[in-house]
N, C-alpha and C positions, 0 to 999 in steps of 0.2 A: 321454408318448412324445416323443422326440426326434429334430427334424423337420431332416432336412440339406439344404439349398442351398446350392446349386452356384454360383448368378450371385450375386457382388457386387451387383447393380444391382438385385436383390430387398431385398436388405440397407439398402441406401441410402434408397432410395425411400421403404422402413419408417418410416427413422432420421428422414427428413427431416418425416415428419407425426407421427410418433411419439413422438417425442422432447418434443415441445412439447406432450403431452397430446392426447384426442381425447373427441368424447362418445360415451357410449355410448350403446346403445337406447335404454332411458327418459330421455334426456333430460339424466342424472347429467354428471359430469363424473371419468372415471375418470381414475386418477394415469398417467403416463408408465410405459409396459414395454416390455420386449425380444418379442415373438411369434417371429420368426426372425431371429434375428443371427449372422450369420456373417463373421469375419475369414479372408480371403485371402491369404494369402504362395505365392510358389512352393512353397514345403515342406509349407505346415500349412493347416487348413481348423478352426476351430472355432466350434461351433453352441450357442446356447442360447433356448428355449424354455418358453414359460409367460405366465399372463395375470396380471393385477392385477387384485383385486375391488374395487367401489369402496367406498373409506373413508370417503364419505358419509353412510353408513349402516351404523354399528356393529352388530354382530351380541350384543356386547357387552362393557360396560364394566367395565373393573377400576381403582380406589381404592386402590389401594397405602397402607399406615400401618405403619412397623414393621414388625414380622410378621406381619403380617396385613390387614385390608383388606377390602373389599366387592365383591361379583359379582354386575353386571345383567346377567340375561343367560345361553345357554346357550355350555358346553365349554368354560369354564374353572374354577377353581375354585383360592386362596387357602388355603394352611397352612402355617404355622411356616418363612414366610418364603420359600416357592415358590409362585411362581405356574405351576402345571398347566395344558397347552393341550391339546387331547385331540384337536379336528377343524375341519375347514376351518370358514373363519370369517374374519370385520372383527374386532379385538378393542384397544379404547381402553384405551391404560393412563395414567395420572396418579397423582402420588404418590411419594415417597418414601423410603428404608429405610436404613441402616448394615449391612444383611445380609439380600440378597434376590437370588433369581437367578428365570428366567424359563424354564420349560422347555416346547420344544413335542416334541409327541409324533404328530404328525397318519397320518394314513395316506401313503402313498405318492406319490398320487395327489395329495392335499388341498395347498388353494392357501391358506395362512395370512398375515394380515394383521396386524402389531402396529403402531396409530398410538401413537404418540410423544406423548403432548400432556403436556410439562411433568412427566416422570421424574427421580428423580436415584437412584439405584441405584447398590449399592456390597458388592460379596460379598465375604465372609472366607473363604469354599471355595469355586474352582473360577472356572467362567466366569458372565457376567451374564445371558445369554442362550446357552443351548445348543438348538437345535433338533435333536433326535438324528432323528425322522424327520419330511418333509412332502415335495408334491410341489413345493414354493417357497415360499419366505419373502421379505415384504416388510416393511422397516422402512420406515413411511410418517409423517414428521416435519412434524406437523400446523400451519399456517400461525400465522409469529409467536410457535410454542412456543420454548425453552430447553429441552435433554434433556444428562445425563450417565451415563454408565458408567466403572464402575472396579471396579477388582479389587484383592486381595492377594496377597503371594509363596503362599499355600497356593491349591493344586491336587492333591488329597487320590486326586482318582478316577485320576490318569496318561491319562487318554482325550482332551481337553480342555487346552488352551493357547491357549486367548484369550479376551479379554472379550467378544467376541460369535464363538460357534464356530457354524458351520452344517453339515450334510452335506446340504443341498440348494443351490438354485438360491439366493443373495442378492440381491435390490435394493434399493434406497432412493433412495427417493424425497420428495417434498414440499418445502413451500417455509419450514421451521423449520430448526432447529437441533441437530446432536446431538454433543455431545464425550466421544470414547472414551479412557479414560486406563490403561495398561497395567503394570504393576510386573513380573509375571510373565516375560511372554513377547511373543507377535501380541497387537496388539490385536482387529482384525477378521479372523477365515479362515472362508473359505469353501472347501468340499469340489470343488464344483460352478464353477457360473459366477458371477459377480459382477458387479454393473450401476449404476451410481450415474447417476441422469437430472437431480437439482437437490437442490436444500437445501445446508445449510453443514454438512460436513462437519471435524469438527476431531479428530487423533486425535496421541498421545503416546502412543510404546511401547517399552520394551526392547530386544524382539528387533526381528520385522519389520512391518510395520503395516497396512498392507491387502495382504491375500493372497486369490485366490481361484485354486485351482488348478486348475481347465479352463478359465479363460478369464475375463479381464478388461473392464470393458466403463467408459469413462468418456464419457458424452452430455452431459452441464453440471453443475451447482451448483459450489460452490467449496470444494475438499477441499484441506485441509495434514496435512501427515503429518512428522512428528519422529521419526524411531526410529533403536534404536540398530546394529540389522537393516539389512534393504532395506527401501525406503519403498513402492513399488507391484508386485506381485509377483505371477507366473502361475509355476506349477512343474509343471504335469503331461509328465514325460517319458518317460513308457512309452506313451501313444496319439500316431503323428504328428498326428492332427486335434485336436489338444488344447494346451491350455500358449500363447495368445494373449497377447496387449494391444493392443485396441482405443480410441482415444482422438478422439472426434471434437468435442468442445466443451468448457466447462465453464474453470476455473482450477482447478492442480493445482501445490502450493508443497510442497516433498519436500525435508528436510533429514536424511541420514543416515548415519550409521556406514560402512555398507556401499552397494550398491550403490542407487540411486535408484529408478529403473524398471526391473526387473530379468523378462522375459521369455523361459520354455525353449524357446518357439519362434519364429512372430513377433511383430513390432509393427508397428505401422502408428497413425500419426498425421494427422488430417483437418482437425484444427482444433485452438481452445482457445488458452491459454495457460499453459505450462510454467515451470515457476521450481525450481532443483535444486541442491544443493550436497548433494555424496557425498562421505564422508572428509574434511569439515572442508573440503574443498577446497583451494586453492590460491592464496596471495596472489605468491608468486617462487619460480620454479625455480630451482636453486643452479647459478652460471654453468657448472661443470665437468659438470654432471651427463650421466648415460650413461642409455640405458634397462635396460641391465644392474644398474646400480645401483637403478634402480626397482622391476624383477622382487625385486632381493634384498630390499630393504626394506618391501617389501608383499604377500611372495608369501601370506601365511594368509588377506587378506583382498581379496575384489574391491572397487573403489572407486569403481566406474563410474558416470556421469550414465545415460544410455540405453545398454540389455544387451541382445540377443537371441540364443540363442542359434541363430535361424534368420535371414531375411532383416529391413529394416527399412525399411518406404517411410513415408518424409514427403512428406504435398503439401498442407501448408496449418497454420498454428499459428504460435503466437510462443512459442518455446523460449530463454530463458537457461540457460545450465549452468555450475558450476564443481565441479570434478572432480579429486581430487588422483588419478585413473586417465583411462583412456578418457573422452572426453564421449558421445559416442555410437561404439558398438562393436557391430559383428554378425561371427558368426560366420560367417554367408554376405554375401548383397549386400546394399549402402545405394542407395536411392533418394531423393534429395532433390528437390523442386519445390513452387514458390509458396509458399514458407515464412519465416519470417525466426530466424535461427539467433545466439547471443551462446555464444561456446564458451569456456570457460575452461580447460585441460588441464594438467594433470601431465605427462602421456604424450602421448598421439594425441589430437586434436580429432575426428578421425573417422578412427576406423578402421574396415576391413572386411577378412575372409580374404578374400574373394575381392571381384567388383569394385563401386567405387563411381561412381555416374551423378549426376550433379547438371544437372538441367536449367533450371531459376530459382531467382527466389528471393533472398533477402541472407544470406552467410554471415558472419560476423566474426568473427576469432578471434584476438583481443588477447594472448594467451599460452599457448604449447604447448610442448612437448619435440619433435613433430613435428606437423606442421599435419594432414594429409589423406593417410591412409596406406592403401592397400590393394594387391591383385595388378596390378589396372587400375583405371583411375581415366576417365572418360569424361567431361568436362564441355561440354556444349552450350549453356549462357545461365548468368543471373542475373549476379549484382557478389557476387566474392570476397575478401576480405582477409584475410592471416595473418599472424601472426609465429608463429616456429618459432627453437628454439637450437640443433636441428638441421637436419633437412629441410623444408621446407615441401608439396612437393606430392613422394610418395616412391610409387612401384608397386617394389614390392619380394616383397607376399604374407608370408603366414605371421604370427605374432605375433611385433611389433618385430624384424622379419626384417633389420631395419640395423644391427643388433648382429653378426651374424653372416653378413649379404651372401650369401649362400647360394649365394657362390660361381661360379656358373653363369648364364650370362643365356638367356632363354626366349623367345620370341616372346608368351608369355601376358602375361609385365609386359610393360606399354604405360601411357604418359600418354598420351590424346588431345584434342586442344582445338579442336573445331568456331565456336566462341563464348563467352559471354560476358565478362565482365569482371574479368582475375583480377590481384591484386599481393598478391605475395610476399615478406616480410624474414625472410631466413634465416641463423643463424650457418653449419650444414653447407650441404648443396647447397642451391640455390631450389629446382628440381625435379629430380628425379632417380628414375632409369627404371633397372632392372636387364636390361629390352628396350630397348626404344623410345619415342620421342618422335616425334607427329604433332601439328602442328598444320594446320589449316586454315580459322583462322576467330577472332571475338574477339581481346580484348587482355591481353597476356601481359607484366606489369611485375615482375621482380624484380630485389631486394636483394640481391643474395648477400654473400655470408661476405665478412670484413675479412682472415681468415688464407688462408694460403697453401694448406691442406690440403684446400680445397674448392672448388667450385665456385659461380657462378648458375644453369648447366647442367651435367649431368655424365646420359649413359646410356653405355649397354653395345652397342649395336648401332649403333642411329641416330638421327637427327633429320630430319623430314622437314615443312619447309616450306613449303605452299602456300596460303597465304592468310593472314590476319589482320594482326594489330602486333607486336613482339615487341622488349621492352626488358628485357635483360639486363647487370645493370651489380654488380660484384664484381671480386673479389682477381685475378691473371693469373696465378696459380703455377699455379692448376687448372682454369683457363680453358677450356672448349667453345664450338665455335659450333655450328651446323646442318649436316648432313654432306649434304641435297638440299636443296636446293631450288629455285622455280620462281619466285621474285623477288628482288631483289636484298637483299642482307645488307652491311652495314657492320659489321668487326671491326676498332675500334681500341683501341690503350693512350696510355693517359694519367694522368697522374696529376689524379684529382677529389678536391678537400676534400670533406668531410661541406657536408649542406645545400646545393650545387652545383646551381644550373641547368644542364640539361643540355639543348640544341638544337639541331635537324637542317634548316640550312637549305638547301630549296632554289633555286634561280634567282630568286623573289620572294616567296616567304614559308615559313614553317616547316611542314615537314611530322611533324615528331615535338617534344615535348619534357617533359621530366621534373625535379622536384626528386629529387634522390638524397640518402635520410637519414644515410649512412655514407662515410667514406671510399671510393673504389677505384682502378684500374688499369685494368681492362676494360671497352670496352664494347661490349656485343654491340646491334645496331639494324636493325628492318629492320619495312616495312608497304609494303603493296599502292599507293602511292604511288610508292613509288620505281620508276625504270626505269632501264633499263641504257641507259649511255652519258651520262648526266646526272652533273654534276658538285653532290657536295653537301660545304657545311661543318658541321662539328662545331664548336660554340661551350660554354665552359663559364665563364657569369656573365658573357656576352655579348662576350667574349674568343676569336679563332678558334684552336682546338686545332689541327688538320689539316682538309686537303680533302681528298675523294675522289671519284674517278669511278666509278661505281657499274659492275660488271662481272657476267658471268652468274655465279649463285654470291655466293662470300665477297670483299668485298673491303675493301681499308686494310692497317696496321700490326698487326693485332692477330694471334690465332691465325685458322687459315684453314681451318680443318676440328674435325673431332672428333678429334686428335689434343691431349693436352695441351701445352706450351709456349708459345715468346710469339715469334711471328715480324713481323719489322723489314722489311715492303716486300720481300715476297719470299722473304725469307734465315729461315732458322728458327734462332734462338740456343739 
């Protein structure tokens, strides 16, 4: 029976005593399980259910030799190079073969157990382990063992496409070793849900490499995954409450073809540490490059680090990714906190259809085609860095919607910036809003573009300042400042070399100042410091540029609203 909760904080509680094994009644020491696990996204709810028996005590032992082999023990039984599993049960396997598969057959109900002690298994038809019926299957990889599976391109039945296929609940658990090696197709799929709590994990596959499709579950041990497929993979998308990826501890190293962690509904990340390169990844983006030109050149295959096709909250994990697509992509909302993020993009570093929140945390994202891209973009803490060759922080909606600008500005795009700590180096705009632009908090340092054609700022509606820091420094052809605001703003031009100290002094000491790594023209300045009526100099490599008296609003040489051009003290040229 399959038991649904509702509360996360049942789940968790679970997760938290759970996960690290518990004793049982007599005294045993039963292997780590799922009882009730449930992932939470606003879209999807999914559940999975079952106990572990403990593998202390074998029910009985199998002797693997060639084709055949020795049986203590009842409900299994040994011939012509199958091993037969009939009913619930502990069931020890050891031993070796060049052509041997493992089949269980349990009741529906029945909770089956195979430990792992020191296997090397290798079939010429079909899968190594097919469990066609139980009520859960546990691989349980016995302490200090070495286990392998492999397969051959023959898969004679059509039923069957992987080296261990389940149509029940999988887990695995223990604290050994098992490497699954794939030619065929998946190396591990499971029907059901899927749950990895510890042991070393190592798997090499074709197509796509761990799959369970109701729902995902990674708790610790340390799993790599190489395939030629998607590397971690939930696909149920006919039940909403179905199709997860749950990831709350453990190391998980995913080098793949196609997509990385690839989820039909959501994901959610707790913890762990994530290590991913999807598509070969990405060492340089080609300076001219469009996203247009992306879509062309990759539309057959998705390339993405982290996929969901529903929402995706991070609050806790150390994630690298390099990604010749998306690094992290959902089709609905992103939620980031207390995370630390290493993004490497092709495309988006993070994108979302709809809106993305970041509330701490370390983001850095050393190479992208656009940094942080979604409808809205919310960021309230943590320290951001990007580079982008185009946008750096883009509310725009839709996929790579800065292709085609979508023509109409909305009050739904919105950047807002309550806090934390964000800089930006961008060839297109820094940030750029197809609504609006709010800040009210934190520090806002961009690079903008060396060409004319863009901006450091550029929205559609407004910008609306009331609170924080805000260092805007780029080209003057497509120069914006702040169209409200509620403290003072300094917009001057000048001409700044690349590497340029840049300093805001007021009456006895500096109240802003920045290295700038590129050429510009413009700079846009302004933090909760300054007041009106106070006179401050702009110094560039400790050289006075201009002074200014700080006035309500915009003031200096530069542009003086959200209108583009370049105005001289007044006069708009």
């Amino acid at each position: 029976m399959k038991l649904r909760i509702a509360s996360m904080a049942v789940f968790c509680a679970y997760m938290l005593s759970g996960c690290s094994g518990k004793s049982s009644a007599d005294g045993g020491t039963s292997s780590p399980l799922l009882t009730s696990a449930n992932v939470e996204t606003s879209d999807s709810t999914t559940t999975a259910e079952s106990s572990v028996p403990d593998p202390t005590g074998a029910d009985c032992v199998v002797k693997i030799d060639g084709a055949g082999g020795s049986v203590s023990g009842n409900g299994a039984k040994v011939q012509n190079g199958v091993v037969s599993i009939t009913q619930a049960g502990t069931y020890k396997l050891a031993g070796k073969s060049d052509n041997c598969c493992v089949k269980v057959n349990a009741g529906d109900n029945d909770e089956v157990t195979l430990v792992l002690d020191g296997v090397a298994l290798h079939s010429e038809s079909g899968s190594v382990i097919d469990c066609e019926s139980a009520g859960a299957l546990t691989l349980y990889l016995e302490s200090g063992s070495e286990n392998s599976l492999s397969d051959s391109e023959s898969y004679p039945d059509g039923e069957t496409d992987a080296v261990v296929f389940v149509r029940s609940d999988l887990k695995i658990s223990g604290a050994g070793k098992l490497s699954v090696n794939s030619v065929h197709g998946d190396a591990i799929k499971c029907k059901d849900n899927l749950a990895v709590f510890d042991g070393v994990l190592d798997v090499v596959s074709a197509d796509d490499g761990i799959v369970g499709k109701d729902g995902v579950y990674l708790c610790g041990g340390k799993v790599s995954v190489n395939a030629g497929g998607d590397g971690l993979k939930s696909t149920n998308d006919t039940d909403p409450d179905k199709g997860s990826i749950y990831i709350k501890g453990g190391e998980l190293a995913v080098t793949s073809g196609a997509d990385a962690v690839q989820a039909e509904r959501g994901l959610i990340i707790k913890g762990g540490k994530i290590t991913a390169q999807a598509g070969g990844g990405i060492t340089e983006i080609p300076e001219n490059q469009t996203a247009w030109d992306f879509d062309l050149n990759n539309s057959d295959t998705s390339q993405k680090g982290l996929k969901a096709g529903g929402n995706i909250k991070i609050s806790g994990g150390e994630l690298a990714i390099n990604s010749a697509d998306d690094s992290v992509h959902s089709n609905g909302s992103i939620t980031i906190s207390n995370a630390v993020l290493e993004l490497t993009s092709g495309d988006d570093a993070v994108h979302a259809d709809e809106n993305i929140t970041i509330l701490s945390g370390e983001i850095n994202i050393p190479q992208s085609y656009e940094g942080i891209e979604g409808k809205s973009i919310d960021i309230d803490g943590g320290n951001i860095t990007l580079t982008a060759t185009d946008d750096g922080l883009n509310a725009a909606g839709g996929d790579n919607a800065n292709v085609f600008g979508f023509g109409q500005a909305v009050d739904d795009y919105y950047v807002s910036i309550s806090g934390g700590n964000i800089t930006v180096s961008a060839e297109g705009d820094g940030v750029d809003s197809n609504g609006t632009i709010a800040q009210s908090g934190g520090v806002l340092t961009v690079f903008g573009p060396t060409n004319s054609g863009n901006g450091a700022l550029d929205y559609d509606l407004s910008y609306v300042l009331s609170g924080g820091t805000l260092i805007a420094v780029g080209a003057s052809g497509m120069a914006k400042a702040p169209s409200t605001l509620s403290q003072p703003c300094l917009s001057i031009n000048s001409e700044v070399p690349a590497e340029s100290r840049i300093e805001v002094r007021g009456a006895d000491k500096i109240i802003l100042e920045v290295t700038n790594p590129k050429p510009a023209q413009s700079l846009i300045l302004s933090c909760e410091e300054m007041a009106v009526g106070e006179e401050y100099g702009i110094y560039i490599n400790g050289e006075l540029a201009v002074s200014v008296t700080a006035e309500d609003g915009v003031s200096g040489n530069g542009v003086q609203d959200g209108m583009h051009g370049v105005t001289l003290f007044g006069r708009r040229n």
